[in-house]
C-alpha positions in Angstrom: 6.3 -13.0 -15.5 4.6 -12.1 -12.5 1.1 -12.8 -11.2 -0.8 -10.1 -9.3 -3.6 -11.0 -7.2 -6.0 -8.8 -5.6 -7.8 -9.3 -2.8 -10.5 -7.4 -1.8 -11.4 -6.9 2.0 -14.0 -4.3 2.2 -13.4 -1.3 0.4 -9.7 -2.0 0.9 -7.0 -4.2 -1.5 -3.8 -6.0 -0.7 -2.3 -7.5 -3.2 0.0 -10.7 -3.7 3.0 -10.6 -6.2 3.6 -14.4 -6.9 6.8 -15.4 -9.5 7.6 -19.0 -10.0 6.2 -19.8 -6.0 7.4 -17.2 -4.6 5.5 -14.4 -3.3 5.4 -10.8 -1.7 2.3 -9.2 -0.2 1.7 -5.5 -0.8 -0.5 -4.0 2.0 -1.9 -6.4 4.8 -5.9 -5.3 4.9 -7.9 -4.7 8.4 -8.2 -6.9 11.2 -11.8 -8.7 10.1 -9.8 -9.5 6.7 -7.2 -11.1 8.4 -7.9 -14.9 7.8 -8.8 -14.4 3.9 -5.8 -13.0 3.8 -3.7 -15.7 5.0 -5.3 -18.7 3.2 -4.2 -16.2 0.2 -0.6 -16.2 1.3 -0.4 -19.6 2.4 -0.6 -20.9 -1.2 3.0 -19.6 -1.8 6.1 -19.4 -0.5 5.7 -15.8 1.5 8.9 -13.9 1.6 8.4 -10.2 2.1 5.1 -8.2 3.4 5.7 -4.6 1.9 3.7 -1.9 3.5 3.0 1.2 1.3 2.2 2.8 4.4 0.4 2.4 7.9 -2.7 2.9 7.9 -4.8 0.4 9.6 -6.5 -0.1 6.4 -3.5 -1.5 4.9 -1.2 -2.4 8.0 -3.4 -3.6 10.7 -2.5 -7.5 9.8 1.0 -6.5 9.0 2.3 -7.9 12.6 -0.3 -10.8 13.1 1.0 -12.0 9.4 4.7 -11.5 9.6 4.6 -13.3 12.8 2.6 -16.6 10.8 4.8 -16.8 7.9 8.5 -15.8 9.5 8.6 -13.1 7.0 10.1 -9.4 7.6 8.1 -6.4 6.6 9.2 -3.5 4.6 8.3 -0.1 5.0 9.7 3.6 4.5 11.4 4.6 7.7 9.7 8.3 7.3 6.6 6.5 8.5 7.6 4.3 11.4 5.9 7.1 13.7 2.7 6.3 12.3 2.6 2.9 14.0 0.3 3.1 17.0 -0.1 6.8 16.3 -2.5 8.2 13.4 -2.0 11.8 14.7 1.8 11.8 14.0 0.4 12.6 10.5 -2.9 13.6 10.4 -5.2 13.8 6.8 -6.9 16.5 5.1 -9.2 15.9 1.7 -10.1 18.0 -0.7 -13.6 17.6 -2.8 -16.8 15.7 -2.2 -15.7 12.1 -2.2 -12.8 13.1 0.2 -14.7 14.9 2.6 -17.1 11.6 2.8 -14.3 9.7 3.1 -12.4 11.3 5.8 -15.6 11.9 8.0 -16.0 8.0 7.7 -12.8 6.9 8.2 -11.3 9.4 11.2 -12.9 8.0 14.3 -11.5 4.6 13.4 -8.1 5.8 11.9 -7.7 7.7 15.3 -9.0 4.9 18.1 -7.5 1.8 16.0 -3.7 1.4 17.2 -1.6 -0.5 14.2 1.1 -2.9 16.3 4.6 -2.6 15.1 5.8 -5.8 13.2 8.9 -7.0 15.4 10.9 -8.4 12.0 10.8 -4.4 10.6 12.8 -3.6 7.7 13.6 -0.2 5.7 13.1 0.8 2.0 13.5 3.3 0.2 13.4 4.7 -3.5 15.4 2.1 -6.4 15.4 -0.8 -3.8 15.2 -4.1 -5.9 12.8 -7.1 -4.6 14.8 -9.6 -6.5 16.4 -11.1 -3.6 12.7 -11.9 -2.7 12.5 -13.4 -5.6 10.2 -11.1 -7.4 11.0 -8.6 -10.2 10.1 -5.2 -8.4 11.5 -1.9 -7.1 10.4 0.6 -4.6 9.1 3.9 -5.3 8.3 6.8 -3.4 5.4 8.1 -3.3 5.1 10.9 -0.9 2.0 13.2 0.0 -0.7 10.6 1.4 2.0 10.1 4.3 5.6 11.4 4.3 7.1 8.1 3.8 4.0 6.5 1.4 5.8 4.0 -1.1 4.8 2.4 -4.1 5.8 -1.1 -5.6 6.6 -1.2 -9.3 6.7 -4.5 -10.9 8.7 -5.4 -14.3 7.9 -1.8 -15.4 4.6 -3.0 -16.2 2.8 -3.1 -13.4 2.8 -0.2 -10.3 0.8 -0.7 -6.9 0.5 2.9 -5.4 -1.6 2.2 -2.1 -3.1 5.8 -1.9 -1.0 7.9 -4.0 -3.9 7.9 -6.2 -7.6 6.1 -5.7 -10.1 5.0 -7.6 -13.0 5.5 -5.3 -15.2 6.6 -8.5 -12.7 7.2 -11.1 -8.6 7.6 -11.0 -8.1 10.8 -9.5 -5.2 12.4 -7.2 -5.2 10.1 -4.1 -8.4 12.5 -2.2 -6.9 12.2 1.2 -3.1 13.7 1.9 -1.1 15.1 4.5 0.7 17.2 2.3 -1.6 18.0 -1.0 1.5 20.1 -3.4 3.5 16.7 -2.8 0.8 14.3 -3.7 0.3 16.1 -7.0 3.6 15.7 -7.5 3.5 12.4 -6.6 0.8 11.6 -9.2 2.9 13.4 -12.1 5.5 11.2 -11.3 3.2 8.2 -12.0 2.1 9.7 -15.2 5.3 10.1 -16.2 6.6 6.6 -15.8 4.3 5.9 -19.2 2.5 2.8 -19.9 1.8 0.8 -16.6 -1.2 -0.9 -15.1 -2.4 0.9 -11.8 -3.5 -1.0 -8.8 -4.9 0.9 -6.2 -5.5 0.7 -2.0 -8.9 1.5 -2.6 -10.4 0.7 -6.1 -10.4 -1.8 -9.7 -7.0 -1.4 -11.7 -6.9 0.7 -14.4 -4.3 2.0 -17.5 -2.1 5.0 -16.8 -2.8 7.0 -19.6 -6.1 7.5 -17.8 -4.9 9.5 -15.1 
C-alpha cells in the first residue's frame, strides 16, 4: 500500500508517493521551499517527479530537483509552452476567493520564469507509474491549464493539483483558463466514486464532498 506525504510550503503542497522505498514526487513547490523539499525526497529512493502542471507554484523546483536526484520529470506535453512563459495560458477566476487569489498571485506568476527540466518526459491519460515502482495512473485533468494532469493512486487516492482547491472548502478549482472544461473536469472526479482528494492548494478531503 502506498504512503502519501504532504508537504506544505506556503499555501502550496507537493506530495511524495512512497511504496516499499521507492518514491515519486507530485508537484515540486516554489523556490524558498526548495531545501524542505529535498531532505523530504532524500529519505527514498526518488524515481519520477510528476508535474501536474507548470505553474511556478508547483514547478519552480522541478529542474533544480531533477537535476539532484538523476530523476526524469513527467508532464502533459499540452503544457510544455508554459515553461518560462505564464502568458501562453493566461488565468481567469470566477467568485470572491478567485478574484483574491488571482490579484495576489499574477504579478509573480507573470515575472517568475519556471526553467525547463533537461530529463523531460511525456504523459498522458491511462499511463501506469508501475515501472516507477508505484501503483498509480495519469489522469487528465483539463481546464486549470490545457494539459493539467492528475495522479491517481490504487483507486483510492487522487492528487488533482488545481483541478479543484480547497482554499476554504472543496470547490471547482477557482482559477481556469478554460472554465466549461474545468467543470467538466471536476464531474469527472466525482464520478470516479470513493477516493481521497489531495489538493495543490489545501487539507485532503473525501469525494463525496465535492
Amino acid at each position: 500500500m502506498a504512503e502519501i506525504l504532504q508537504i506544505k510550503c506556503g499555501t502550496d503542497n507537493c506530495y511524495i508517493v512512497a511504496e516499499r522505498g521507492n518514491a515519486i514526487l507530485v508537484d515540486t513547490g516554489s523556490a524558498e521551499g526548495l531545501e524542505q523539499v529535498i531532505t523530504e525526497c532524500s529519505k527514498y529512493k526518488l524515481k519520477l517527479i510528476v508535474l501536474t502542471h507548470p505553474h511556478f507554484d508547483h514547478a519552480e523546483n522541478a529542474a533544480a530537483i531533477s537535476e539532484r536526484f538523476d530523476v526524469p520529470v513527467a508532464v502533459n506535453k499540452a503544457d510544455v509552452e508554459i515553461f518560462g512563459n505564464y502568458d501562453a495560458q493566461p488565468l481567469k477566476s470566477y467568485g470572491v476567493v478567485g478574484k483574491v487569489v488571482l490579484g495576489l498571485s499574477l504579478k509573480v506568476l507573470r515575472n517568475t520564469k519556471v526553467r525547463r527540466p533537461e530529463k523531460l518526459i511525456f504523459v498522458k491519460e491511462g499511463d501506469s507509474l508501475a515501472e516507477y515502482g508505484i501503483d498509480a495512473r495519469i489522469l487528465e485533468l483539463p481546464g486549470h491549464t490545457i494539459g493539467s494532469i492528475g495522479v491517481d493512486v490504487e483507486q483510492k487516492n487522487l492528487l488533482v493539483g488545481d483541478a479543484l482547491d480547497n482554499w476554504i472548502k472543496p470547490a471547482v478549482g477557482h482559477l481556469f483558463c478554460d472554465y466549461d472544461t474545468i467543470k467538466k473536469t471536476a464531474q469527472k472526479i466525482k464520478l470516479l466514486g470513493q477516493r481521497t482528494l489531495y489538493y495543490g492548494h489545501g487539507k485532503p478531503t473525501d469525494n463525496f464532498l465535492l
